[in-house]
FIMI-80243 format. One line per 8 residues: number of its first residue (from 1); their letters; for each residue x negated, y, z negated of N, C-alpha, C, CB. Coordinates in Angstrom, 3 decimals. Glycine has a CB too. Layout:
<nodes>
NUM) a) X:Y:Z:X:Y:Z:X:Y:Z:X:Y:Z | ...;
</nodes>
This chain:
<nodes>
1) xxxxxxxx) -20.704:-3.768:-5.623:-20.009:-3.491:-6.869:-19.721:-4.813:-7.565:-18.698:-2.692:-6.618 | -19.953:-4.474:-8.416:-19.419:-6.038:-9.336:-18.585:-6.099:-9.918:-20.065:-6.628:-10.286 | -18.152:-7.168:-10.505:-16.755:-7.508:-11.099:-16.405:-6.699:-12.096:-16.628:-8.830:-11.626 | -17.908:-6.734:-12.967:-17.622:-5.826:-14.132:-17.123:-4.319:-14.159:-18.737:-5.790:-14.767 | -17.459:-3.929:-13.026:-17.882:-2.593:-12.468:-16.142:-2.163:-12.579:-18.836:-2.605:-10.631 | -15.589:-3.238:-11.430:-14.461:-2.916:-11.090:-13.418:-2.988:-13.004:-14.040:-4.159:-9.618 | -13.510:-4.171:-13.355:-13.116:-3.649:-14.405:-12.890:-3.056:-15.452:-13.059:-3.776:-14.502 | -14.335:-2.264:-15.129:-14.077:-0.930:-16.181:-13.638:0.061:-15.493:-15.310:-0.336:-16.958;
9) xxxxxxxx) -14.140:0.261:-14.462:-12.811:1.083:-13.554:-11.710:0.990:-14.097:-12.439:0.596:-12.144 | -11.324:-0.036:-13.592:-9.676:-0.672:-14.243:-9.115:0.005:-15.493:-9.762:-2.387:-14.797 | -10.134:-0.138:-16.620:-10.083:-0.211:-17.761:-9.781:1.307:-18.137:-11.242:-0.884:-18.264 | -10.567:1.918:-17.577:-10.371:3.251:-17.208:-9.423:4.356:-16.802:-10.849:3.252:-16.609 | -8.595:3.560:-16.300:-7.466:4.639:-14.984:-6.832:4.631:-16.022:-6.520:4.087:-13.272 | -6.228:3.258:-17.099:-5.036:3.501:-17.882:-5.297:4.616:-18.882:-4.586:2.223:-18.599 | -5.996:4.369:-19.881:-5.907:5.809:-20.703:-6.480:6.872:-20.183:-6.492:5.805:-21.987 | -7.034:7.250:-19.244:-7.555:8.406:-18.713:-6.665:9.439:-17.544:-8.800:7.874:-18.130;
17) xxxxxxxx) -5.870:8.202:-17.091:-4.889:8.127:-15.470:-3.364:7.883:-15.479:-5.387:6.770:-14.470 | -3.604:7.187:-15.659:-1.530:5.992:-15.397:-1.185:6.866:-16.752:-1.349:3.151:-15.811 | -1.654:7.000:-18.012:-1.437:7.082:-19.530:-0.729:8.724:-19.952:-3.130:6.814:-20.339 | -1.430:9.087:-19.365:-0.997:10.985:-19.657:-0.025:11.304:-18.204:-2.939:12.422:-19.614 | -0.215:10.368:-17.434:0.999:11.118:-16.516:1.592:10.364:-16.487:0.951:11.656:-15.218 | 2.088:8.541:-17.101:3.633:8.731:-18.016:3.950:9.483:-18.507:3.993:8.159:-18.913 | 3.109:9.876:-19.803:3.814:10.598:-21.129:4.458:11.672:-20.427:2.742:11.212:-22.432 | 3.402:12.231:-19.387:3.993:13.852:-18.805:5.471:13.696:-18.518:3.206:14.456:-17.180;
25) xxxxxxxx) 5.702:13.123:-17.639:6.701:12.493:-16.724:8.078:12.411:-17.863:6.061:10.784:-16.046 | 7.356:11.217:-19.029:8.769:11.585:-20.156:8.888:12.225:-20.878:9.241:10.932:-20.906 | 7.774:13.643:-20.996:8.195:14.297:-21.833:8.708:15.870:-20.703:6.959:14.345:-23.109 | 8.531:15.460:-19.682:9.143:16.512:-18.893:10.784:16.524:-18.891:8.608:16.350:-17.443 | 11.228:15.288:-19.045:12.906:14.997:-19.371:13.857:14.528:-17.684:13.719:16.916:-20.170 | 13.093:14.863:-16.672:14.215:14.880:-15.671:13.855:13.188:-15.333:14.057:16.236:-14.184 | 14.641:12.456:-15.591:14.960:11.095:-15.701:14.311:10.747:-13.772:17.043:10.827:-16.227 | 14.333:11.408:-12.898:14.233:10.847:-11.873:12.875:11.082:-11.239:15.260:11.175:-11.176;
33) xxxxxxxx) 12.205:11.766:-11.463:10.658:12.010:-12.071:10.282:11.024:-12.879:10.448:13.276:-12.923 | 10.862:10.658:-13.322:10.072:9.552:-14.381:9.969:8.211:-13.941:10.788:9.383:-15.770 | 11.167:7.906:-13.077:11.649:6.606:-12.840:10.530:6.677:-11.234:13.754:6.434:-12.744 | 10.951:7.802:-10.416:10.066:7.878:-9.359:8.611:7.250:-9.791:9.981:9.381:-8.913 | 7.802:8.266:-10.679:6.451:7.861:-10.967:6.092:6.471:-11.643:5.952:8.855:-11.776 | 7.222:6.131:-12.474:6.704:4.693:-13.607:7.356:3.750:-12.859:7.306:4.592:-15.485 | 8.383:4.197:-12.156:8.992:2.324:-11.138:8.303:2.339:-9.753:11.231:2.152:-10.562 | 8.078:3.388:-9.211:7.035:3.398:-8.154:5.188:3.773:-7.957:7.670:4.219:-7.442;
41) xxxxxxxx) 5.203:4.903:-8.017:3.942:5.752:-7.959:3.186:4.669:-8.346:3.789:7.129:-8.886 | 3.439:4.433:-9.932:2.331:3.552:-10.635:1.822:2.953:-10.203:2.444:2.889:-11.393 | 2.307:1.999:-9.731:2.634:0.390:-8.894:1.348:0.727:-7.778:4.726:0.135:-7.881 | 1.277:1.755:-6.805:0.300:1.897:-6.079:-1.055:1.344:-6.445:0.273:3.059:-5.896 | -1.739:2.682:-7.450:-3.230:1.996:-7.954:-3.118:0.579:-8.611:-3.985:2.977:-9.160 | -2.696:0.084:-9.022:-2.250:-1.485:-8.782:-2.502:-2.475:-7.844:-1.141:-1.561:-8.664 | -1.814:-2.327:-6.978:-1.926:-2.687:-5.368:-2.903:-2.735:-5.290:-1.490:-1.953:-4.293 | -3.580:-1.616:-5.157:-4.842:-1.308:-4.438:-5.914:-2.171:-5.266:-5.193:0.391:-4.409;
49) xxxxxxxx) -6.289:-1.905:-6.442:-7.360:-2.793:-7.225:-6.456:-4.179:-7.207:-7.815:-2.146:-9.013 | -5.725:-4.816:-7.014:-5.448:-6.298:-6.474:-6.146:-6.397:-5.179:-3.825:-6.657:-6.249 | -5.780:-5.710:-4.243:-6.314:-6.056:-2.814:-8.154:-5.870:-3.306:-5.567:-4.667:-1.307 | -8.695:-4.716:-3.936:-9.784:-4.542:-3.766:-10.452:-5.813:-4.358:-10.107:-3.314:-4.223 | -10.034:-6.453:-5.698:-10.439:-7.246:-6.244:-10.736:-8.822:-5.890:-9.844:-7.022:-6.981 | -9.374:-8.619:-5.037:-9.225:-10.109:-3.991:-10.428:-9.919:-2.910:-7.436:-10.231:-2.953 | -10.428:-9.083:-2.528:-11.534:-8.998:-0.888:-12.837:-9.160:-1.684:-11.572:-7.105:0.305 | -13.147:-8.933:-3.318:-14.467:-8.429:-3.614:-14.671:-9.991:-3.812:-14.780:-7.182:-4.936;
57) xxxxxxxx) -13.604:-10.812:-4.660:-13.657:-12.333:-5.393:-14.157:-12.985:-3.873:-11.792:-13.105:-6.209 | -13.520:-12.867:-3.086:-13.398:-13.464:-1.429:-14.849:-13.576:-0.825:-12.442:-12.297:-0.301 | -15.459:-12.246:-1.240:-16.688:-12.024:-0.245:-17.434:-12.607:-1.046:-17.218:-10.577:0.241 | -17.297:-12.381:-2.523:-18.632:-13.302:-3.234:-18.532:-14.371:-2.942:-18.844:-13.433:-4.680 | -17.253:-15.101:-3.075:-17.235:-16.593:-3.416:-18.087:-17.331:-2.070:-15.446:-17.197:-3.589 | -17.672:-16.487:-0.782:-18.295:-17.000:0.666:-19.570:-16.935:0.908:-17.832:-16.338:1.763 | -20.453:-15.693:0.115:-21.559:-15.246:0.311:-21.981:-16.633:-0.443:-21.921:-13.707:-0.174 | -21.765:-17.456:-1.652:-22.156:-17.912:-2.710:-22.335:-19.721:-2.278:-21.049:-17.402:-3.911;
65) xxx) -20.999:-19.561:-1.411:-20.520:-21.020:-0.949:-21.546:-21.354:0.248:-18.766:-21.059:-0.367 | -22.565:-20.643:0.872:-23.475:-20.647:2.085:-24.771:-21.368:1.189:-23.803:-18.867:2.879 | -24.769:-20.808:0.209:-26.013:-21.101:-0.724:-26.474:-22.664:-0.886:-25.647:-20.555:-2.222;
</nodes>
């Protein structure tokens, strides 16, 4: 996968993903639902494409540095 790859992924989750299930979340009204999903939940797929992105930068740079 390539860099680019991953960042249209990226590019992707927000208006398609993260984007409509804020809005849901505040337009559902119960304040602790909201705070649950936008101060936590979110934060997950985050995480995850950091770690994925780091291991992907990591493996190229080593594969590259042998050369």
């Amino acid at each position: 996968m390539k860099s680019r790859k991953l960042t249209l992924v990226w590019c992707a989750f927000f208006p398609a993903g993260n984007g409509p299930l804020a809005a849901a979340t505040a337009w559902h009204g119960d304040r602790w639902i909201w705070g649950l999903y936008n101060r936590c939940i979110a934060y997950v797929p985050v995480g995850a494409e950091m770690v994925v992105r780091k291991t992907f930068k990591k493996k190229r740079l080593t594969r590259h540095a042998g050369n």
